[in-house]
N, C-alpha and C positions, 0 to 999 in steps of 0.2 A: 504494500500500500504506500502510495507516494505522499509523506506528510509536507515536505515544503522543499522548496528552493532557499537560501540563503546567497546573501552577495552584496553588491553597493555598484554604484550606477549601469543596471541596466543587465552587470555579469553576474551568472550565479557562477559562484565557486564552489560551491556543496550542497549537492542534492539530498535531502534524509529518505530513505526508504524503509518499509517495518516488512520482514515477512511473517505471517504465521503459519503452523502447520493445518494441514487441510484435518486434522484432529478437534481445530480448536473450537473453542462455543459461538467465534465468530458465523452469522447470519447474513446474507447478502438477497437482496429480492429484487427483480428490475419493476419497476413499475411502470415506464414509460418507453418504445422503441422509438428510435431519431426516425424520424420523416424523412420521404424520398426530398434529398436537394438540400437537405443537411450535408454540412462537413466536417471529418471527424481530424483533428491535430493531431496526429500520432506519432511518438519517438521510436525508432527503429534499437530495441534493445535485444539484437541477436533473434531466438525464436518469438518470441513474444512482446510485441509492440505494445506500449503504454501509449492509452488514453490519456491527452494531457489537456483537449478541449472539447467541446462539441459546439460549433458554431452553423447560426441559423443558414447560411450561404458561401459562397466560394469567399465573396468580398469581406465578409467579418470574419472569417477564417484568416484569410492573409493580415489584417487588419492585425487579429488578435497574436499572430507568430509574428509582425514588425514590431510588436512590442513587447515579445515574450521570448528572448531568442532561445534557443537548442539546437545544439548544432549537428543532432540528426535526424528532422523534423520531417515529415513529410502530410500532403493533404491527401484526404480520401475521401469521396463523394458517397454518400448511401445515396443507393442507385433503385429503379424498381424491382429490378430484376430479387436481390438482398430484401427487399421488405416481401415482395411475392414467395419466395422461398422459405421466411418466417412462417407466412400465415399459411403454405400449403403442407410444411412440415409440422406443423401445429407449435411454434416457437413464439407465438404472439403474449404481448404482455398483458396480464389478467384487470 
C-alpha cells in the first residue's frame, strides 16, 4: 500500500510503501469501476503496476502527472472493450 511520497520542491526523494501479508484482517471492496474514457496514472513497478491516479480524461490525466512527477509513469485509457468484459465476466461492482 502506497502511504506517501516525501521530498521538497516538486522531487520526491522517498516513497513509503507498507506490504501486508494476504493473511492479514486487512478488507478491500471496490465499490465503484472507472468509466469508459477515464485515465488511469500508473507506475511501471516490474510485474505489477501501481495505481497512483484515476483521472476523469486524457487532459486531467497529463495535467495531474505535470505536476506529480514519476519517473516511470505511464497513461492508460479504460477502454469499452475492459468495462464490457467486467460486466460479461460478471466482475461489475455491486
Amino acid at each position: 500500500m502506497h502511504e506517501g511520497d516525501f521530498g521538497e520542491g516538486g522531487v520526491v526523494v522517498i516513497s513509503v510503501r507498507r506490504t501486508y501479508s494476504v493473511e492479514s484482517n486487512l478488507r478491500f471492496e471496490i465499490v465503484e469501476r472507472p468509466e469508459i474514457g477515464m485515465v488511469r496514472v500508473l507506475q511501471d513497478l516490474g510485474d505489477n503496476p501501481e495505481l497512483l491516479h484515476l483521472a476523469r480524461d486524457r487532459e486531467a490525466a497529463e495535467r495531474w502527472l505535470a505536476n506529480n512527477r514519476y519517473s516511470r509513469a505511464y497513461l492508460e485509457e479504460v477502454s469499452a472493450d475492459e468495462v464490457g468484459a467486467d460486466i460479461i465476466e460478471g466482475r461489475t461492482a455491486a
